[in-house]
PDB file of N, CA, C and O in Angstrom:
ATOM      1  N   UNK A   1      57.596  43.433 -31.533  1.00  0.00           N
ATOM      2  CA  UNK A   1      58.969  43.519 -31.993  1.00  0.00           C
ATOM      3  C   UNK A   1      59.597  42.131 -32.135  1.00  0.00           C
ATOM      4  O   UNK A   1      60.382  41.902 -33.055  1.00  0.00           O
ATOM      5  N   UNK A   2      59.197  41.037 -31.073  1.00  0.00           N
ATOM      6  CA  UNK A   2      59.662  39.551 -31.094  1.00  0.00           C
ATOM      7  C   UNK A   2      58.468  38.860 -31.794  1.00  0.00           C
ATOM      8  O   UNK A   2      57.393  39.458 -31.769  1.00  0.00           O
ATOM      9  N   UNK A   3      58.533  37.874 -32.305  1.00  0.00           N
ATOM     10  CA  UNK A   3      58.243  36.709 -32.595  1.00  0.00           C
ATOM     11  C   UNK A   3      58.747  35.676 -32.229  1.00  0.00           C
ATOM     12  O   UNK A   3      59.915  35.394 -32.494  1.00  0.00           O
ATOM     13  N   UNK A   4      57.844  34.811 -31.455  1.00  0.00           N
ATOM     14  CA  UNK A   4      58.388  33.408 -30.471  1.00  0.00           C
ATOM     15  C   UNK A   4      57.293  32.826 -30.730  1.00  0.00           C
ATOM     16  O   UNK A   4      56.136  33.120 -30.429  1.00  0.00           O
ATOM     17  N   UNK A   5      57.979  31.481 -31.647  1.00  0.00           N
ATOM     18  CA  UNK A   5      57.082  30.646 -32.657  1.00  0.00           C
ATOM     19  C   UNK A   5      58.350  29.561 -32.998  1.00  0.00           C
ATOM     20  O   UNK A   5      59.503  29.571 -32.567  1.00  0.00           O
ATOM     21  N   UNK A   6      57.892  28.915 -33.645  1.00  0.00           N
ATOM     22  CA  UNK A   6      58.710  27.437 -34.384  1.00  0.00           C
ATOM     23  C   UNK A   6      59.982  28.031 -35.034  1.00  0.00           C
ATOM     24  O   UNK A   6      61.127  27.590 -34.934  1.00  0.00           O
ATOM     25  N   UNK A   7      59.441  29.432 -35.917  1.00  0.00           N
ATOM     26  CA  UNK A   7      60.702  30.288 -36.406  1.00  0.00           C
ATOM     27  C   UNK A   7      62.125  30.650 -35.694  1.00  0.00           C
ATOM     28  O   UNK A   7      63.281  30.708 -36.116  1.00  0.00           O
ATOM     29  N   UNK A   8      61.274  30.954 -33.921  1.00  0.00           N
ATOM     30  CA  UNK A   8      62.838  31.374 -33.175  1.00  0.00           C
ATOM     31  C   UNK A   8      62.414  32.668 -33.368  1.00  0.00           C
ATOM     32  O   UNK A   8      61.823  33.172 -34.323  1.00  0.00           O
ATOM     33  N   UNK A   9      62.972  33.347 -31.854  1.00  0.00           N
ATOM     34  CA  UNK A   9      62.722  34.498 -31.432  1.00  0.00           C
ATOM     35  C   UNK A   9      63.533  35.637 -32.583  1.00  0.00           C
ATOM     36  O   UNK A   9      64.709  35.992 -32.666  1.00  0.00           O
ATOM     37  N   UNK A  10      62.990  35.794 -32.937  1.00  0.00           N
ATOM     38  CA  UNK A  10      64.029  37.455 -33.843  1.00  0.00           C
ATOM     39  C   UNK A  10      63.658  38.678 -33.719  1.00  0.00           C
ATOM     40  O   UNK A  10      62.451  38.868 -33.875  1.00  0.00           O
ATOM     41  N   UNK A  11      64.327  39.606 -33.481  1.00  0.00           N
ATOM     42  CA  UNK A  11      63.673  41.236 -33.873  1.00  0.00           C
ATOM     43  C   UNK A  11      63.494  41.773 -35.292  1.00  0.00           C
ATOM     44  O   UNK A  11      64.540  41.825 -35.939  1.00  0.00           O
ATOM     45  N   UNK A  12      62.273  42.223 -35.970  1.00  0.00           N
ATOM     46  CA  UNK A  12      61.435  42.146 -37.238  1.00  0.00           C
ATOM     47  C   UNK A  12      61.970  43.476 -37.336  1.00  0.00           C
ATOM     48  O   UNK A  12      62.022  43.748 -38.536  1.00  0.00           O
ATOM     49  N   UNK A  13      62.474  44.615 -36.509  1.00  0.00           N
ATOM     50  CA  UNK A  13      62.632  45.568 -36.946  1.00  0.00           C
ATOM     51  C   UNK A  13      64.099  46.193 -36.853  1.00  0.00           C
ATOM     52  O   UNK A  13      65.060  45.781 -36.202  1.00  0.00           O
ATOM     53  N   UNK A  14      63.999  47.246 -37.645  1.00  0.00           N
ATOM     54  CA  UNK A  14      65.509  47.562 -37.762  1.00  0.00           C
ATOM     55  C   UNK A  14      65.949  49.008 -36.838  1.00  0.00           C
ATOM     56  O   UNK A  14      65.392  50.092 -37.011  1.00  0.00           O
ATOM     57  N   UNK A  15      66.826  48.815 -36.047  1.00  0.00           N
ATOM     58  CA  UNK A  15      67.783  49.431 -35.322  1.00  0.00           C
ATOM     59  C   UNK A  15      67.167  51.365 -35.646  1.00  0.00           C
ATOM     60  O   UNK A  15      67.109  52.391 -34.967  1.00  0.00           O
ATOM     61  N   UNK A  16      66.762  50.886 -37.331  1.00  0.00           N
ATOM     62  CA  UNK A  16      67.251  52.519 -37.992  1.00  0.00           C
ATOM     63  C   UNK A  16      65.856  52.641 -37.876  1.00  0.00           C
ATOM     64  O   UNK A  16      65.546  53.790 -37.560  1.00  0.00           O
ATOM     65  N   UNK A  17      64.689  51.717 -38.045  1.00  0.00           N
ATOM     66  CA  UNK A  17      63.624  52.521 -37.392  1.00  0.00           C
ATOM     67  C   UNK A  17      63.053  53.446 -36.267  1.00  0.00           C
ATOM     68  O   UNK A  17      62.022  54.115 -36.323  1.00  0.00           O
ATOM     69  N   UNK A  18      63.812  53.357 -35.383  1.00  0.00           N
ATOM     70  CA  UNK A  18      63.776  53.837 -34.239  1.00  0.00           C
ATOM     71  C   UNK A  18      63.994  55.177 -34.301  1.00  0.00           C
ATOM     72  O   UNK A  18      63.552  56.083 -33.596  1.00  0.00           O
ATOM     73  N   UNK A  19      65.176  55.200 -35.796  1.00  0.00           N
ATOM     74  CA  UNK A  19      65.201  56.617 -35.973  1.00  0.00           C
ATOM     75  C   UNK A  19      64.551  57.527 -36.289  1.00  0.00           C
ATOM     76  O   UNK A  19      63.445  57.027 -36.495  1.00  0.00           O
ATOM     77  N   UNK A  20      64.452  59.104 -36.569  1.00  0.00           N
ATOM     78  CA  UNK A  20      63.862  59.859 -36.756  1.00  0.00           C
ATOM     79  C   UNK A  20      64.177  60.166 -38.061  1.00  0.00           C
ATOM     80  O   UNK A  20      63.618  60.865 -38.907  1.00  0.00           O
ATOM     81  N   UNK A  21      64.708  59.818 -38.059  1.00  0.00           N
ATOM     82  CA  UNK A  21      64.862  60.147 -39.774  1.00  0.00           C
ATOM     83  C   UNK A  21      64.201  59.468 -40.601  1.00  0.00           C
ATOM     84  O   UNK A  21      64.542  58.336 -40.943  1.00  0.00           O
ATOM     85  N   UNK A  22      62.665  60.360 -41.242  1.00  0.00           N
ATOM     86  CA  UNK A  22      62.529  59.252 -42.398  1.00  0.00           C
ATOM     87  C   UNK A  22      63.227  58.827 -43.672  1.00  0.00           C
ATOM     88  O   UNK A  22      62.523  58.082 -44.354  1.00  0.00           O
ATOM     89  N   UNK A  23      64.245  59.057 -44.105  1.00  0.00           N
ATOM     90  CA  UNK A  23      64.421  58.393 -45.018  1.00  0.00           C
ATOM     91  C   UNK A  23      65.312  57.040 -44.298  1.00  0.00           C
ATOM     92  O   UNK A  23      65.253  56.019 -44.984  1.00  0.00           O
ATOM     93  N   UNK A  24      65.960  56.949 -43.262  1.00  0.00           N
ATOM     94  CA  UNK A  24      66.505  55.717 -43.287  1.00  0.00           C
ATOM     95  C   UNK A  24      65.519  54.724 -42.636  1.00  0.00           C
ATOM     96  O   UNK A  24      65.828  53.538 -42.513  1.00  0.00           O
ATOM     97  N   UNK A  25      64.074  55.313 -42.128  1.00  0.00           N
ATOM     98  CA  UNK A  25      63.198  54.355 -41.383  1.00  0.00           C
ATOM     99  C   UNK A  25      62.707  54.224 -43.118  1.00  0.00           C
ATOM    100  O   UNK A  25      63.826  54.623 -43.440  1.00  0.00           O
ATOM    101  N   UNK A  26      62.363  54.119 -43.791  1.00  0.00           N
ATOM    102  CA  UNK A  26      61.742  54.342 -45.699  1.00  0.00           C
ATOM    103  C   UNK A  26      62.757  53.151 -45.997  1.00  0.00           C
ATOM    104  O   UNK A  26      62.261  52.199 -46.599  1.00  0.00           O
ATOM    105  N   UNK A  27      63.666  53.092 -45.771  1.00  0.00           N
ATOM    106  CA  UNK A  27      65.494  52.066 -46.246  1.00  0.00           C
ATOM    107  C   UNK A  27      64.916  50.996 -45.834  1.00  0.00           C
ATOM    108  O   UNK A  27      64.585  50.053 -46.552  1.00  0.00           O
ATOM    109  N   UNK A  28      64.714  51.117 -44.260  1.00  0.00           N
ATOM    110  CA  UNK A  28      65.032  49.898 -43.469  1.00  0.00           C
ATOM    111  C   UNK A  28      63.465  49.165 -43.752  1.00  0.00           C
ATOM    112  O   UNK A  28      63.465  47.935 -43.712  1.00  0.00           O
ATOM    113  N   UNK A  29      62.478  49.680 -43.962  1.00  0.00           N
ATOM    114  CA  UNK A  29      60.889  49.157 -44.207  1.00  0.00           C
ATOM    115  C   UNK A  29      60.890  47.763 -44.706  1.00  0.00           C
ATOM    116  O   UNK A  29      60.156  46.936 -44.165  1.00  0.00           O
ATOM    117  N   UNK A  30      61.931  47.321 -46.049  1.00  0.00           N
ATOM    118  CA  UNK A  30      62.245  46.592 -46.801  1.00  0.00           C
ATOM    119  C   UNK A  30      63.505  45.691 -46.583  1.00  0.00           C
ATOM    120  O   UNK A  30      64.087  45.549 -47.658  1.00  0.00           O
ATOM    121  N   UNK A  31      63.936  45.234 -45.866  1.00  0.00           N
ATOM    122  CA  UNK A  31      64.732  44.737 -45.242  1.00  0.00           C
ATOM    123  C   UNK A  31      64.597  42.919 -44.786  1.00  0.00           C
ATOM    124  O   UNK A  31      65.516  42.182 -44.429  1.00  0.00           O
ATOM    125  N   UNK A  32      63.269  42.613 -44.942  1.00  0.00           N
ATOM    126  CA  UNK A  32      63.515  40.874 -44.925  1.00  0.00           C
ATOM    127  C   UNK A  32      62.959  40.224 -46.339  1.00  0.00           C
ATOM    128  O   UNK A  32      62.084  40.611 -47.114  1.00  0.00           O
ATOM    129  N   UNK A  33      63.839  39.064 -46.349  1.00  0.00           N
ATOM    130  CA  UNK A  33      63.928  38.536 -47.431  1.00  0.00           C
ATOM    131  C   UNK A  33      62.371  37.860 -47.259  1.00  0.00           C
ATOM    132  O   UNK A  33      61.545  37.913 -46.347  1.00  0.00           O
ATOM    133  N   UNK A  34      62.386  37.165 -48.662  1.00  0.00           N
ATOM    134  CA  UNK A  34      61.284  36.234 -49.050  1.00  0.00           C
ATOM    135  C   UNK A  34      60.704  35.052 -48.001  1.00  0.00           C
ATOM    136  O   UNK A  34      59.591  34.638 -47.676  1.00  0.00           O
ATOM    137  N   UNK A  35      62.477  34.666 -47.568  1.00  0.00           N
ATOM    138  CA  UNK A  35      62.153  33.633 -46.774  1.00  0.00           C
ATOM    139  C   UNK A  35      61.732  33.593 -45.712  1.00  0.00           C
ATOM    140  O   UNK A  35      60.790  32.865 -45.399  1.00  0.00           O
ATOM    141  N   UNK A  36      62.321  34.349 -44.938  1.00  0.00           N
ATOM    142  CA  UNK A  36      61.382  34.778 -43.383  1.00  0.00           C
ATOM    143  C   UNK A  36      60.540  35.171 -43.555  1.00  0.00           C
ATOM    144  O   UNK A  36      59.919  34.849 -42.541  1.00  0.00           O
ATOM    145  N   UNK A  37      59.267  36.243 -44.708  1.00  0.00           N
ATOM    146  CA  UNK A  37      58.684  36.597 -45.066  1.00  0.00           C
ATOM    147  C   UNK A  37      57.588  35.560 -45.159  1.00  0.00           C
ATOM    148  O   UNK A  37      56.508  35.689 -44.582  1.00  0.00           O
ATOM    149  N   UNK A  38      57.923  34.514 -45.922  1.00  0.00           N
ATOM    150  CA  UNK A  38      56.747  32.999 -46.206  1.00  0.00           C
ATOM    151  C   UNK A  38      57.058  32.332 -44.909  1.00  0.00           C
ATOM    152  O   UNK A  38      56.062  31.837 -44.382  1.00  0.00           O
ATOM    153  N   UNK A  39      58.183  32.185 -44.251  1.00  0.00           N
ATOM    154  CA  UNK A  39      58.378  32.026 -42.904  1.00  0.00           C
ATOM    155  C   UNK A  39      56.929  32.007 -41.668  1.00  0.00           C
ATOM    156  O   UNK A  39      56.334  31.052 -41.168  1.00  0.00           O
ATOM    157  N   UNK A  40      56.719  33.722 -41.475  1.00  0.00           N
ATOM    158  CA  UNK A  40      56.142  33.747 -40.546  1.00  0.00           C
ATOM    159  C   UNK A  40      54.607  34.314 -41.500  1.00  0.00           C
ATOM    160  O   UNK A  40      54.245  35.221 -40.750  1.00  0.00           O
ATOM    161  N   UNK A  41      53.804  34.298 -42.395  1.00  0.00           N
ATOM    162  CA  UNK A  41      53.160  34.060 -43.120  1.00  0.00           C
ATOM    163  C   UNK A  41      52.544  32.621 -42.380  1.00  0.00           C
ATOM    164  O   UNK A  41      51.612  32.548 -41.579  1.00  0.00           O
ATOM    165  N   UNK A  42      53.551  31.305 -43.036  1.00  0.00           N
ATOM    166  CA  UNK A  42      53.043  30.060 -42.824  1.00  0.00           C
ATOM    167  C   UNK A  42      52.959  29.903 -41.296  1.00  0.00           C
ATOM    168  O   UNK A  42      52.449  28.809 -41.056  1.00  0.00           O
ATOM    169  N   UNK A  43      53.246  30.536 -40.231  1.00  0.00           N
ATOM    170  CA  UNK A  43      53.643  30.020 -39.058  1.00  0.00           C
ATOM    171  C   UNK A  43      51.873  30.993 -38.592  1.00  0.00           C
ATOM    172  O   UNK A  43      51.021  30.357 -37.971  1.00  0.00           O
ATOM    173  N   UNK A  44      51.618  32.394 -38.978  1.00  0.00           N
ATOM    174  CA  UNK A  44      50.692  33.136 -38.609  1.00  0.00           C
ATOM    175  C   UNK A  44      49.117  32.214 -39.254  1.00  0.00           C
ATOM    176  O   UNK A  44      48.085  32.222 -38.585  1.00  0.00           O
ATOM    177  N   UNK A  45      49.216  31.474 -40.636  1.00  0.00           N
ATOM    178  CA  UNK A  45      48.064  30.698 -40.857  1.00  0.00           C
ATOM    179  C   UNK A  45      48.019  29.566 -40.199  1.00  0.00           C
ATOM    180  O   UNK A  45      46.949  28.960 -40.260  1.00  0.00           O
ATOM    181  N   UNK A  46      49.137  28.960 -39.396  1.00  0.00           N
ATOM    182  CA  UNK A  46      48.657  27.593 -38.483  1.00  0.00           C
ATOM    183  C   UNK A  46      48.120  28.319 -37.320  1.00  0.00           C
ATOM    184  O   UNK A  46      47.186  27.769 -36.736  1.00  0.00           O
ATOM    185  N   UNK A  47      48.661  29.785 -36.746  1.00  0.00           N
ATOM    186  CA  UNK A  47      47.743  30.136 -35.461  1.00  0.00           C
ATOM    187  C   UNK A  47      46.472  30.302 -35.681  1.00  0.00           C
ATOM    188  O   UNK A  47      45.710  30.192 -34.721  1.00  0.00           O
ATOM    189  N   UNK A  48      45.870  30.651 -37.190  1.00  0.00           N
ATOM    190  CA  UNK A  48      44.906  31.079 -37.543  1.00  0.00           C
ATOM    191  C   UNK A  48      43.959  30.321 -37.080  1.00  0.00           C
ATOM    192  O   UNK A  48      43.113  30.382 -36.188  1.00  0.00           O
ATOM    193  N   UNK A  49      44.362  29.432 -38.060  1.00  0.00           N
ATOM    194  CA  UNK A  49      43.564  27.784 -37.961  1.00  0.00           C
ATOM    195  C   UNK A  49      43.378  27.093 -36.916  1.00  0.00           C
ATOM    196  O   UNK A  49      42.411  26.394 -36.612  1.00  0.00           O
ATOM    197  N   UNK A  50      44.494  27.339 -36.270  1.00  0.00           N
ATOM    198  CA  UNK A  50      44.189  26.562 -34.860  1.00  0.00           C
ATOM    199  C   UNK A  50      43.322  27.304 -33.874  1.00  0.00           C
ATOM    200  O   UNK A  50      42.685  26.720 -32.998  1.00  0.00           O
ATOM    201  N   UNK A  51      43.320  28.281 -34.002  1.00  0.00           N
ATOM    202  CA  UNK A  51      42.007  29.350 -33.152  1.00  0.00           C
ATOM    203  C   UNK A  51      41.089  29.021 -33.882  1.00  0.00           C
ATOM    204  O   UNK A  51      40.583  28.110 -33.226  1.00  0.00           O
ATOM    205  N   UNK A  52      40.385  29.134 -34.971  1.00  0.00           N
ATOM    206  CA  UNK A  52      39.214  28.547 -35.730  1.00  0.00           C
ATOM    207  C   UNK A  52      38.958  27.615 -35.244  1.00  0.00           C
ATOM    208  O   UNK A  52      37.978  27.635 -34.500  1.00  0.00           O
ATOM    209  N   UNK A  53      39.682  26.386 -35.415  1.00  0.00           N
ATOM    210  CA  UNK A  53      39.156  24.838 -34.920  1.00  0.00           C
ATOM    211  C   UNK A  53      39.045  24.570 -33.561  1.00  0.00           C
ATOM    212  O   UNK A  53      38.474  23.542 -33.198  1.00  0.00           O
ATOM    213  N   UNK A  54      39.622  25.536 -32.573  1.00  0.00           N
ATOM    214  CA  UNK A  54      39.432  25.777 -31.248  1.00  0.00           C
ATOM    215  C   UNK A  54      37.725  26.569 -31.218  1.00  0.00           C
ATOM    216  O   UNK A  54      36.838  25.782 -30.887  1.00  0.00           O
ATOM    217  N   UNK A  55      37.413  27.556 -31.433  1.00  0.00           N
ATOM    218  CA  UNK A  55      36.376  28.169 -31.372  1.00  0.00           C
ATOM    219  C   UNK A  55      34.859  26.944 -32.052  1.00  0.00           C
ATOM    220  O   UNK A  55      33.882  26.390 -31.547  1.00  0.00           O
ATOM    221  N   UNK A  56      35.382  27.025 -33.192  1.00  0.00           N
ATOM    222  CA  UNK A  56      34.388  25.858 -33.107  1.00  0.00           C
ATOM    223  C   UNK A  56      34.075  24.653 -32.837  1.00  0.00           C
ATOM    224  O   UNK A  56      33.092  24.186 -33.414  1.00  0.00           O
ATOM    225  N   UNK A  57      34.550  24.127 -32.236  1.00  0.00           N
ATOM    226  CA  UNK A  57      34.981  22.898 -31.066  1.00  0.00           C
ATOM    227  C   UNK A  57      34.160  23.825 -30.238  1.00  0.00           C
ATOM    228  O   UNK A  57      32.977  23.491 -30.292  1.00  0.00           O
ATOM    229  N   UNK A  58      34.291  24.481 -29.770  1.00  0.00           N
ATOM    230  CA  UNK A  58      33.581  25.413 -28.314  1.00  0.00           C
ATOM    231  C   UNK A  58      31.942  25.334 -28.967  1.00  0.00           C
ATOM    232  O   UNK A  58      30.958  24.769 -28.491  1.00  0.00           O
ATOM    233  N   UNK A  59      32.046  25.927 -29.910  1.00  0.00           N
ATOM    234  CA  UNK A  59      30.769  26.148 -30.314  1.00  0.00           C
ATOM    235  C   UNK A  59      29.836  24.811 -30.408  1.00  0.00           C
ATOM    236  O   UNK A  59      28.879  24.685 -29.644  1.00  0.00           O
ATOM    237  N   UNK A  60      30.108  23.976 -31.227  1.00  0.00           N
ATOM    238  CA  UNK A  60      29.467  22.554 -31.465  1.00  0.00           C
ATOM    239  C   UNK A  60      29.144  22.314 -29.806  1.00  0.00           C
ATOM    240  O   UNK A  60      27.977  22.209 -29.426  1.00  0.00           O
ATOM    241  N   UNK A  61      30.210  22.242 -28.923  1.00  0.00           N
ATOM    242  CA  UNK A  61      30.320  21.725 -28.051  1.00  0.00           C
ATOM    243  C   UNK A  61      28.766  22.659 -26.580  1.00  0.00           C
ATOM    244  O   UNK A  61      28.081  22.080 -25.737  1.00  0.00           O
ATOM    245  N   UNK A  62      28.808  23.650 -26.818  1.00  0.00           N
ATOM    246  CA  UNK A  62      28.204  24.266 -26.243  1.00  0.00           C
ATOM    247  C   UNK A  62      26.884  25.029 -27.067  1.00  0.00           C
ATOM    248  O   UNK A  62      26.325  26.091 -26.794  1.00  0.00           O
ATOM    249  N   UNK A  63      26.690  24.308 -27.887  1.00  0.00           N
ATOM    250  CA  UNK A  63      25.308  24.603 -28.797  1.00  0.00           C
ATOM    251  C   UNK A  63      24.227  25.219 -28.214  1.00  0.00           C
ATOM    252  O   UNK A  63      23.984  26.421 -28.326  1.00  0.00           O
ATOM    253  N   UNK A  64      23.507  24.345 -27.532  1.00  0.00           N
ATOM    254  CA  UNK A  64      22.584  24.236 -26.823  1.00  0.00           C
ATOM    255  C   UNK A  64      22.053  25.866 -25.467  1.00  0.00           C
ATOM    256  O   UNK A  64      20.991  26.395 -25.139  1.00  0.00           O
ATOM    257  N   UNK A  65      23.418  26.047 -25.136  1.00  0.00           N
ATOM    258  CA  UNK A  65      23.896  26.974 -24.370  1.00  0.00           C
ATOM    259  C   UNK A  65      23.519  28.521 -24.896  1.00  0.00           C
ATOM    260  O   UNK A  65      22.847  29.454 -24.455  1.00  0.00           O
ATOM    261  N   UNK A  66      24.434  28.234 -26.239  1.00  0.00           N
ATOM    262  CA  UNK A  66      24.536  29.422 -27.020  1.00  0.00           C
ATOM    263  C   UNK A  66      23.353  29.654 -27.881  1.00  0.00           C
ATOM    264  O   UNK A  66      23.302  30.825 -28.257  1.00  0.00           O
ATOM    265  N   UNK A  67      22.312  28.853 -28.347  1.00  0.00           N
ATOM    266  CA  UNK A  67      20.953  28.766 -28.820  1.00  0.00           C
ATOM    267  C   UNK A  67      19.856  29.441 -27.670  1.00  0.00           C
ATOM    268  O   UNK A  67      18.913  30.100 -28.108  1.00  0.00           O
ATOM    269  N   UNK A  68      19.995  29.274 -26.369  1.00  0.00           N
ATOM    270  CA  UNK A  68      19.275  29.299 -25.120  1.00  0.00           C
ATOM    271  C   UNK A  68      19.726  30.805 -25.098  1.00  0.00           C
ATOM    272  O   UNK A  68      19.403  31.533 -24.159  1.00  0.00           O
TER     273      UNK A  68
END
């Protein structure tokens, strides 16, 4: 429900999801703009990457290990 990142903590969802009603949870689905949208997009491909280049750092690093 939070995101706590460079962006700043926000709630992604809307109040009216919670509801039972589908048509106003259908309303609210669509509700963030472009910008927070490319927002946490760009913020989710630096975690990406940075777990990649973490893992293989491990790997190079422990070759030998993981070959055995």
């Amino acid at each position: 429900m939070f995101g706590m990142s460079e962006i700043g903590p926000w709630a992604l969802t809307d109040p009216a999801t919670q509801n039972n009603d589908v048509v106003l949870r259908m309303l609210a689905r669509n509700i963030m703009s472009d910008k927070p949208a490319e927002d946490i997009d760009l913020s989710v491909r630096q975690i990406i990457e940075s777990a990649y280049e973490m893992a293989e750092k491990h790997v190079r690093n422990n070759r030998e290990a993981i070959d055995k």
